[in-house]
Each structure stands twice: as C-alpha cells, then as structure tokens.
C-alpha positions as CSV (number, residue, x, y, z in Angstrom):
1,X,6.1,36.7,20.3
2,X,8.8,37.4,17.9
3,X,8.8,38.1,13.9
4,X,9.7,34.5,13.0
5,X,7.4,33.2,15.4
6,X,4.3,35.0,14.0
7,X,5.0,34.7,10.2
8,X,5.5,30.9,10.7
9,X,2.0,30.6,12.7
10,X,0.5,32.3,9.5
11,X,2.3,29.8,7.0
12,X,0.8,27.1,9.5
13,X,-2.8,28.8,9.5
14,X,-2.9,28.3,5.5
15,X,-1.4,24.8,5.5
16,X,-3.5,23.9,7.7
17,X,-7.2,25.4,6.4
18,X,-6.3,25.7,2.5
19,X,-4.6,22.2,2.2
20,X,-1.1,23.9,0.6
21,X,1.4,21.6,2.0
22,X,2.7,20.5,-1.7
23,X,2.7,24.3,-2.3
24,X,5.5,25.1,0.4
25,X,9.1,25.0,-0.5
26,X,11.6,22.2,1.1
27,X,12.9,25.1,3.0
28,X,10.0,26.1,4.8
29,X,8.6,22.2,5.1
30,X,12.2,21.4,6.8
31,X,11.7,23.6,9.7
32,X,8.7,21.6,10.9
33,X,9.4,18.1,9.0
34,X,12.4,16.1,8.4
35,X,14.5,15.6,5.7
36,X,14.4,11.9,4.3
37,X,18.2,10.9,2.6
38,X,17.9,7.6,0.4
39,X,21.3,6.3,1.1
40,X,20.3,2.8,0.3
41,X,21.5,2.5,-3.5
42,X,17.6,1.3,-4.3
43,X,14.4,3.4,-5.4
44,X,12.0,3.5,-2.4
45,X,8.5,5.4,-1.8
46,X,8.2,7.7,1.0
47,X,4.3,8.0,1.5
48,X,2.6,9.8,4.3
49,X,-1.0,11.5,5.2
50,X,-1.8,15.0,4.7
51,X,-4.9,17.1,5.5
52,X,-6.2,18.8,2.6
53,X,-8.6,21.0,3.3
54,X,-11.7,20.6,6.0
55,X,-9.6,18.4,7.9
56,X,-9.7,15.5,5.2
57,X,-6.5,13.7,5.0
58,X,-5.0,12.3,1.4
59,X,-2.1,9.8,1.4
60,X,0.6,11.7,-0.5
61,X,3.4,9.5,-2.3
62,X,6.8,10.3,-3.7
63,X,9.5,8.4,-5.2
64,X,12.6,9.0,-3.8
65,X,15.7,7.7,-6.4
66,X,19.3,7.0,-4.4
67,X,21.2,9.7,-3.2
68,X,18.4,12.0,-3.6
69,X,16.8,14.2,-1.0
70,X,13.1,15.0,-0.4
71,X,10.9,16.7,2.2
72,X,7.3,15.8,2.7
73,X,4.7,17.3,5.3
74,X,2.8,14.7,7.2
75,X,-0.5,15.4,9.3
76,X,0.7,12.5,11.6
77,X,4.4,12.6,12.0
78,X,4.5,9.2,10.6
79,X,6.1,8.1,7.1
80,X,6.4,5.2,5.5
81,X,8.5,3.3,2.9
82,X,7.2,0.7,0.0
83,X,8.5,-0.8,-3.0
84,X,5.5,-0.3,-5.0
85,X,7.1,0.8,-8.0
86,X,7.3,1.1,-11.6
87,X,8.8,-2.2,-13.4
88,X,12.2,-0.6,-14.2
89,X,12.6,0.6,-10.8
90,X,11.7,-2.4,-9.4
91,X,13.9,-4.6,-11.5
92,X,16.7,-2.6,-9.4
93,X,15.0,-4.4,-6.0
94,X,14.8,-7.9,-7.3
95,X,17.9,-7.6,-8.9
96,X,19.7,-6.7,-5.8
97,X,17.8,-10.0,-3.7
98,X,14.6,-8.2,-2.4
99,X,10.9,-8.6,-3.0
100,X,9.4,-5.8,-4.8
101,X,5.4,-4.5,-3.5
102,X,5.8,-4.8,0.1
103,X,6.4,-2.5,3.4
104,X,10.1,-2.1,4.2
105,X,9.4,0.2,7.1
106,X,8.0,3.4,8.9
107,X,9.5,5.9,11.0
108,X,8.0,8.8,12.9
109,X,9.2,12.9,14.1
110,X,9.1,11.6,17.7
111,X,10.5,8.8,19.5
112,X,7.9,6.2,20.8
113,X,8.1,5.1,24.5
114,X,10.7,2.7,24.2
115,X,12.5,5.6,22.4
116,X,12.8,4.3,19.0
117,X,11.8,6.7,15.7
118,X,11.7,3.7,13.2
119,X,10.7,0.3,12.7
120,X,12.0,-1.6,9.4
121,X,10.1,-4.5,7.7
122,X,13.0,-5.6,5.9
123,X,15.5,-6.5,8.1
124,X,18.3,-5.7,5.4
125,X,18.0,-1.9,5.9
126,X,17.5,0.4,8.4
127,X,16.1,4.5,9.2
128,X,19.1,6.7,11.1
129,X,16.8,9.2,12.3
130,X,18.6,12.7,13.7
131,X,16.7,14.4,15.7
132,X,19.1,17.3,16.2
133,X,20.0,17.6,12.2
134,X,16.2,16.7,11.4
135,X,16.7,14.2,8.8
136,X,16.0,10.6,8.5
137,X,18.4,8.9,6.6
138,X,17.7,5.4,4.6
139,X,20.5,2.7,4.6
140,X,21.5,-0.5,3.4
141,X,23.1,-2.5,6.1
C-alpha cells in the first residue's frame, strides 16, 4: 500500500466512526465526492444523508447560490435538489416561472443500470454529471 493510500484509509476510519464529515475540507471531500456547480441562475438545496456517529445517518442540507461551488459527503452516493427556501430566495424561483417547495431532482456518484447519474423533476433543468472531472453540474435548459 502506498503513503496516500494509508493516510486516506485513516481520514476514512474517523469520518466514518467519529461522524466528522462537515469537519473535512472541500479538498479532501472531492477526492471521494463530487463537486456540485449551480449553473442554473436560481438558488437550489443540495441535501444528502450522512452517518454521524454509530452508524446513525442525519440528512445534511446546504444552500447552494448560482455560480457557486460546494462539496458535500453523502453515506449513500445519492443527492438531492429542493426549492425549499427562504422567501427571498424563493421569490427568485417564482419569479423566473417555477413552483417553489418541491423536488427538482436527484443524482447519484454512480450510474444506475440503464447508465444514467440523474433524474430531474422539473423538466426545465437538468444534472451534467462528469464522472472523469467528478463534478455534477446544475443547468437551466
């Protein structure tokens, strides 16, 4: 086993048994999870589960504004995106012709067996997911 190899299975042992996702830079989390790019012009949530500690698992939320960046551990491989927002930031959806407080769509690390990585509630948008790059990129189409 190299160096790398090693420290990164002891990062992973204290993830996993002390529950310090949130505690890990974007640096570290982006060698195991994707980077999600909110390309869309709109605020969206990018929620996902976590395990904690004893192998509970806590849906973690985050807002992601346009054009910003964010990297967030998931126990599952899965994410999802919502519109449950703030008033202001929702104003922004309905202004732009969407309902606000639903699912606009999911997408996951790994392809399913038809070989998709997302599936999108809202027809109107879509998740460009790079498998090679690692990021999943969120678009208005």
């Amino acid at each position: 086993m190299t160096e790398e190899f090693n420290a990164d299975q002891e990062v992973w042992k204290q993830i996993l048994f002390n529950g310090l996702m949130e505690e890990l830079p974007n640096a570290m989390l982006a060698k195991r999870f994707p980077t999600f790019i909110n390309k869309s012009g709109l605020p969206v949530n990018l929620e996902t589960w976590q395990t904690k500690c004893f192998g509970m698992e806590e849906m973690e939320i985050r807002l992601v504004l346009p054009g910003k960046k964010v990297v967030l551990a998931s126990s599952t491989g899965e994410w999802y995106l919502n519109t449950y927002l703030d008033y202001k930031l929702a104003e922004q959806w309905t202004k732009a012709g969407y309902r606000t407080g639903d699912s606009v769509g999911k997408f996951r690390d790994r392809p399913s067996a038809s070989g998709d990585y997302s599936w999108m509630d809202e027809e109107s948008f879509d998740i460009v997911y790079d498998a090679k790059k690692r990021t999943a990129t969120f678009i208005r189409l």
